[in-house]
C-alpha positions as CSV (number, residue, x, y, z in Angstrom):
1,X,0.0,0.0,0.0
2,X,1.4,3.4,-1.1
3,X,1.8,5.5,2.1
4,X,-0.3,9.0,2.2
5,X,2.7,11.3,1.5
6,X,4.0,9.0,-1.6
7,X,0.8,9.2,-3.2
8,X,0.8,12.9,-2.6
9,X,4.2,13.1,-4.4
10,X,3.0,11.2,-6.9
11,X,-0.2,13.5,-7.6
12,X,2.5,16.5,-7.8
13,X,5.1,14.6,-10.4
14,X,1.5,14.6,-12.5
15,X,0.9,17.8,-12.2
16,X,-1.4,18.6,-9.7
17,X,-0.6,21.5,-7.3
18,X,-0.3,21.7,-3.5
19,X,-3.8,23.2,-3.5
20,X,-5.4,20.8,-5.6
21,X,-3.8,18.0,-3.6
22,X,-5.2,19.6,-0.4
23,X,-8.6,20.0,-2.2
24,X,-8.7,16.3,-2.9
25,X,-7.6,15.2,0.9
26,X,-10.3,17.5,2.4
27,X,-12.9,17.2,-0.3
28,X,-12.0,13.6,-1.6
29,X,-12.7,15.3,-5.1
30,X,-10.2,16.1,-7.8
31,X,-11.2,19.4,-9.8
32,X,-13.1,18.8,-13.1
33,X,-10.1,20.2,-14.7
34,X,-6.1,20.5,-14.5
35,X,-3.4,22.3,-16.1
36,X,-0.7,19.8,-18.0
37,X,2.6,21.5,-18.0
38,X,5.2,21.0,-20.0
39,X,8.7,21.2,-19.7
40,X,9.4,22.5,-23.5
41,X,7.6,24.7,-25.7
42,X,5.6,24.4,-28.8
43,X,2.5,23.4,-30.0
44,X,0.4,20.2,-29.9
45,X,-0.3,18.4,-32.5
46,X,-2.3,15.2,-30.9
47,X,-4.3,14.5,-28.6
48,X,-4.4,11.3,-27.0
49,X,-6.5,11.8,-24.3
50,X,-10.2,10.8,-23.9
51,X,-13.3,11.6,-21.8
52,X,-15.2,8.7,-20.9
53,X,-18.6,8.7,-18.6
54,X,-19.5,5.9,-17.2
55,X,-23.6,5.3,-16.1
């Protein structure tokens, strides 16, 4: 089992911030949406994420 602060760190090497981690402890809810950054610049030219909804 991953220990609390480990899966913290891991949330943060994604991308999320300090604040949305907190948000997600207190709230158990991760925000409909999050910034990606990258390390380089330029543009993107795919996408290969999807949104799925489950019923």
């Amino acid at each position: 089992m991953i220990e609390a602060n480990e899966a913290k760190q891991l949330l943060q090497l994604a991308g999320l911030t300090t604040a949305d981690v907190k948000q997600l402890d207190s709230t158990g809810r991760l925000v409909s949406q999050i910034s990606i950054k990258s390390p380089i610049s330029g543009r993107v030219i795919e996408r290969m994420a999807a949104h799925w909804f489950s019923r």
